[in-house]
C-alpha angles and dihedrals in degrees: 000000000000116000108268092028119120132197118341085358103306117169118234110159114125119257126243112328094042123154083046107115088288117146108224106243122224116177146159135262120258132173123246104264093208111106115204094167124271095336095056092053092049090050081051098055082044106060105039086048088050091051090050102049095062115175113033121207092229125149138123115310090011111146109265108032114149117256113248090215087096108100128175113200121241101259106034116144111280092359139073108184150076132227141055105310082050090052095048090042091044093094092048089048095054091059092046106117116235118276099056125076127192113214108195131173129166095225126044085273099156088189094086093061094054097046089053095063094055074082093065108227137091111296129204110210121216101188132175114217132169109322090335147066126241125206114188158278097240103236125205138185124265080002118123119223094068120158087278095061087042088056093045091046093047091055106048083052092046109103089214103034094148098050089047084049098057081045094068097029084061099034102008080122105058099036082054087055102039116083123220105267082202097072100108132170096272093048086049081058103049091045089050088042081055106039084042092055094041095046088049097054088045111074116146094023098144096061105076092194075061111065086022116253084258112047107126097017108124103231097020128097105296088005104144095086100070100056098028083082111026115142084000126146113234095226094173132011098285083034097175144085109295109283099038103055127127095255093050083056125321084199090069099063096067099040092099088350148079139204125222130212112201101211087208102069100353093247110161126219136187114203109184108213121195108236107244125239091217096055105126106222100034113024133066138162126226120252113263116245133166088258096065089042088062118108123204106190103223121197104273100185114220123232072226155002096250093036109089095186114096082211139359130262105213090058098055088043097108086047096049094048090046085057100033112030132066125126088220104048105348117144074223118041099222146307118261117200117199142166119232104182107304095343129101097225126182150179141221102186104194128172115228125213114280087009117120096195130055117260121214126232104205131211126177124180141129087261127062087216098050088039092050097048092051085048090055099039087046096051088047088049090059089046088068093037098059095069152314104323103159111024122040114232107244102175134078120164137125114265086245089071098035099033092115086060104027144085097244099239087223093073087053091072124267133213112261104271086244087064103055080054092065128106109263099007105164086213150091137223114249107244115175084224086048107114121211132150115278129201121206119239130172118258113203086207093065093030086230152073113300126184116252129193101260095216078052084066109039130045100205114106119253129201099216110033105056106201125245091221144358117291136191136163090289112154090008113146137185123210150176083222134017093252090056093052095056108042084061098039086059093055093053089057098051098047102064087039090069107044086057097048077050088053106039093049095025094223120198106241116200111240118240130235091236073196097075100058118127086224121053089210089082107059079039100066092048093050093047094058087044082057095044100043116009099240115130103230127218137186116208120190107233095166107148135209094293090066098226106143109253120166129188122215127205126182115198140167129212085237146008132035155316064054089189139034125187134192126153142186155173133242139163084258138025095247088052081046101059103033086058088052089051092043081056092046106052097062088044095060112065088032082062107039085048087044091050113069103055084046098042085100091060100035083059094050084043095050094050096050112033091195093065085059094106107155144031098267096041081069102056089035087065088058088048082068119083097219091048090047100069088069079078091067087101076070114034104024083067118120095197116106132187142189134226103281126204109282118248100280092235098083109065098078128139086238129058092208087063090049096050078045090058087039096052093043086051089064091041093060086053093052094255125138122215108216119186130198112196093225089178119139138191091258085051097055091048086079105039094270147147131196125195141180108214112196120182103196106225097032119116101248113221111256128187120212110047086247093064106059121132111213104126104099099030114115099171083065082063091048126102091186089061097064099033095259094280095111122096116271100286105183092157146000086277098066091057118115103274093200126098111267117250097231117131 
């Protein structure tokens, strides 16, 4: 017996998203109670034969093994198909009702399915792939989540997509023409048990006012069903969490899903896919227009007045994975709990659209939950951020003929004009006749929709819009609600906003008396990282003019090296500011201080030469550097200290929407505009989310790679007033701070 397996080879590891807090399920096997006559009692005998019998001695030559002399014509009522799994579902397929058509083939032939819906209406595939069976997805008509969006989901999840592409692109011929010598009498059995149960559950499938066009779609409607079961074993007939099992509605498991029959011991799986808004045949976006750009702010109570989540994480966590993460067709391939030192780590690899290679959501804490829940919410935040995902880009023009509509691109932060001139430069130069594609997003300033460079929004490459500038995820935010996303997505901004207004000008930050902190959590935490590491731990207030609370952190130690570590962060005070930075510092630190030693030779060679800083870890590897460090001194060589101060009244509201509101009209006072773009997509909505991108025209946006930096089109870099006059003169550009930037 493997290890996870149950009686007579029973499956019963959980699914994607195990070793979450997730309780192992062993259960026993029931029928399905729903009667449908004769047929349903023999489905009923089936399966729970099928179940009993495990792990079935079947193989090429065994006794037993069905004849394959059994052929179903294409065509036949019910049924499009020949072989062996069409000749033992033939008798199920004459008494379909009209409407569903099985499309069955004994090798991963897709023609059949397309061939079945020639017939025009919704078609169940029974499909036999390498060593399994697949039944579904259901497909109706007019009905997004069809096979394609299953392929396209599957690899995307496969961990060596490219590799199992050149397969088939080499043998894809002769695997669709070869039938499953494992398909033995008592699998024959558990597929018809199945079909027989689902088909008996559909009807009406082709109707899509019938099932509801949102039956099975988490967060719509009756959404639960979908997720509760996604990646799960069926260890008995209804074989799922409580709500989703066979005996609740067969149906239900292929509508978006698909079960799997491993030929080798008959265990049954059920992987939930999300239908996906590119497929081809099925799918489609709506065209992007300034009405759907438009936000209207609605009241989002608050749990209370200092929490700023509508609702927490950690607690949807079972519900998010059951929507996002399966290893066969998640949105999200798995999640990967870890320890580093005294941290819960974890990982949420994802592949984005266009991208070849898998793409890690992150998450550090003291807890696995917590750690888990930031990973999954970051990689679906990056999801949004790639590229265009719910609205289709429709416009494409220079700024010269869209200005009176449009964000100048100019007030976004441009390259220094030295840098477009060098070899090799991605980039090109902003000219007000240059056209490019726009997206239309919602300023609060003009109370409307206004035009935004579409490569100023999303990250992913495109082959026919070059970028005027460098872009990242910067001010992306992810929300149970619109107004959570951006109320976060507006902190981030300005963030990071603030720690580079604090380099460039080096600015000389007051330090603050952790001691004075309302909460002791606060100094806590600090010493606790001091204990654990032996870095000496400071806060520094870089709020700028705008008065928004932002804190940087730095870790640093008398002697060794990584010599210096940085975090930062925003809050509505500066308390809630700098116990968020610290909350950011202490996992860094020891990450950092384990990273450091087998990279000292390169963070030397980087700190000697800033040009050769290319990524986000080659800048914190220079201030791990002594010598490096001291350019720091601005910062630490300061006598001014400060205590805790009483947070801006506005934030302490019973609604989150009054206090974005508070939040939007602080900028405003300052001269900032808050521009939203709603970033959503389907898959998004799936689980209950929102995704913005939150730009603040006149911030200095956050770069990695010393070659990147945006500071050309920025007056509030050549401001005193900004940063409280306590930066360096700074007359010019050329008087910025020409060193890499310390941000991790």
């Amino acid at each position: 017996m493997r290890d996870g397996d149950g009686p007579a080879g029973v499956r019963t590891e959980d699914g994607a998203g195990a070793g979450l807090d997730q309780p192992r399920r062993r259960r026993g096997v029931r029928g399905v109670r729903r009667a449908h006559g004769a047929r349903a009692a023999h489905a009923r005998r089936a399966l729970h034969g099928a179940v009993v019998v495990g792990r079935a001695s079947a193989f090429p030559g065994s006794p037993g093994v069905a004849s394959r002399s059994a052929r179903v014509p294409a065509g036949s009522r019910g049924l499009v198909g020949r072989g062996v799994l069409a000749g033992r579902l033939s008798d199920l397929a004459a008494g379909i009702e009209a409407g569903l058509t099985l499309a069955v083939s004994d090798s991963p032939d897709f023609g059949v399915i397309v061939a079945a819906r020639a017939a025009g209406g919704a078609v169940l595939p029974v499909v036999a792939e390498m060593g399994r069976v697949r039944i579904g997805p259901l497909e109706r008509p007019g009905l997004p989540g069809c096979s394609d969006c299953l392929e396209l989901r599957r690899h995307r999840a496969a961990a060596r997509s490219a590799e199992r592409a050149a397969v088939w692109r080499r043998h894809g011929e002769s695997l669709t023409g070869a039938a499953s010598p494992l398909l033995a009498p008592t699998a024959l059995d558990t597929v018809s048990a199945l079909v027989t149960a689902v088909v008996s559950d559909s009807a009406g499938v082709g109707d899509p006012a019938g099932v509801g066009d949102s039956a099975g779609v988490p967060g719509r409607g009756g959404g639960a069903v979908v997720g509760e079961s996604s990646g799960q074993v069926l260890h008995h007939a209804p074989g799922v969490p409580p709500g989703a099992g066979l005996a609740d509605g067969p149906g239900v498991l292929v509508r978006q899903g698909v079960l799997l029959v491993d030929l080798a011991d008959l265990g049954v799986r059920r992987h939930a896919f999300l239908p996906d808004p590119f497929c081809p045949r099925c799918g489609g976006l709506p065209e992007d227009g300034p009405e759907r750009a438009r936000v209207v702010l609605r009241p989002r109570p608050k749990s209370a007045p200092d929490r700023h989540r509508v609702w927490d994480a950690e607690r949807e966590l079972d519900r998010l994975t059951r929507v996002y993460v399966d290893d066969h067709t998640g949105l999200v391939h798995s999640l990967n709990p870890a320890a580093l030192g005294s941290l819960a780590v974890a990982g949420a690899p994802i592949r984005l659209r266009g991208k070849t290679a898998f793409e890690p959501g992150f998450g550090r804490s003291r807890s696995y939950r917590r750690s888990a829940a930031v990973a999954l919410l970051e990689a679906l935040e990056r999801y949004g951020a790639v590229g265009p995902g719910g609205r289709r880009p429709v416009v494409r023009a220079s700024y010269a003929a869209v200005h009176d509509r449009a964000v100048d691109p100019r007030a976004l932060g441009l390259h220094p004009p030295e840098h477009y001139a060098r070899p090799g430069f991605p980039y090109r130069p902003f000219t007000e006749d240059a056209v490019c594609r726009w997206v239309w997003g919602h300023s609060f300033a003009a109370g409307g929709p206004v035009l935004v460079p579409e490569r100023s929004v999303h990250y992913g490459e495109s082959a026919d819009d070059q970028p005027f500038c460098y872009e990242l995820a910067n001010g992306c935010a992810l929300g149970s609600c619109l107004e959570e996303a951006i109320f976060h997505g507006v902190l981030e901004v300005l963030e990071r906003d603030a720690f580079l207004l604090t380099w460039y000008t080096r600015a000389r930050a007051p330090r603050i008396d952790l001691r004075t902190a309302a909460d002791p959590q606060v100094p806590t935490v600090a010493a606790a990282i001091t204990a654990e590491t032996g870095y000496l731990v400071e806060c520094h207030d870089v709020t700028p003019d705008h008065g928004v609370p932002c804190v940087w952190a730095l870790a640093r130690v008398p002697a060794g090296e990584p010599a210096t570590i940085s975090a930062a962060a925003a809050g509505t005070s500066l308390e809630g500011a700098a116990a968020a930075a610290l909350a950011e510092l202490g996992p860094m630190v020891p990450t950092v201080r384990d990273h450091f030693p087998q990279h000292a030779e390169r963070a030397r060679a980087l700190a000697a030469d800033g040009d050769r800083v290319l990524s986000m870890i080659d800048h914190y590897l220079v201030y791990g550097v002594r010598s490096a460090a001291r350019r720091l001194a601005f910062l630490t060589e300061g006598t001014d200290r400060v205590a805790f101060g009483p947070p801006p009244a506005g934030f302490g509201h019973g609604d989150l929407t009054d206090d974005l509101r508070f939040l939007i009209g602080r900028l405003a006072d300052a001269g900032l505009d808050v521009i939203v773009v709603d970033l959503t997509t389907p898959e998004h909505e799936a689980g209950g989310l929102r995704c913005v991108k939150v730009l603040v025209p006149g911030t200095v946006p956050m770069t990695f790679g010393e070659r990147n930096r945006r500071t050309w089109g920025l007056p509030r870099l050549l401001d005193p007033a900004v940063v409280k006059g306590r930066g360096m003169p700074v007359r010019t550009h050329a008087d910025l701070n020409p060193d890499p930037h310390p941000f991790p």
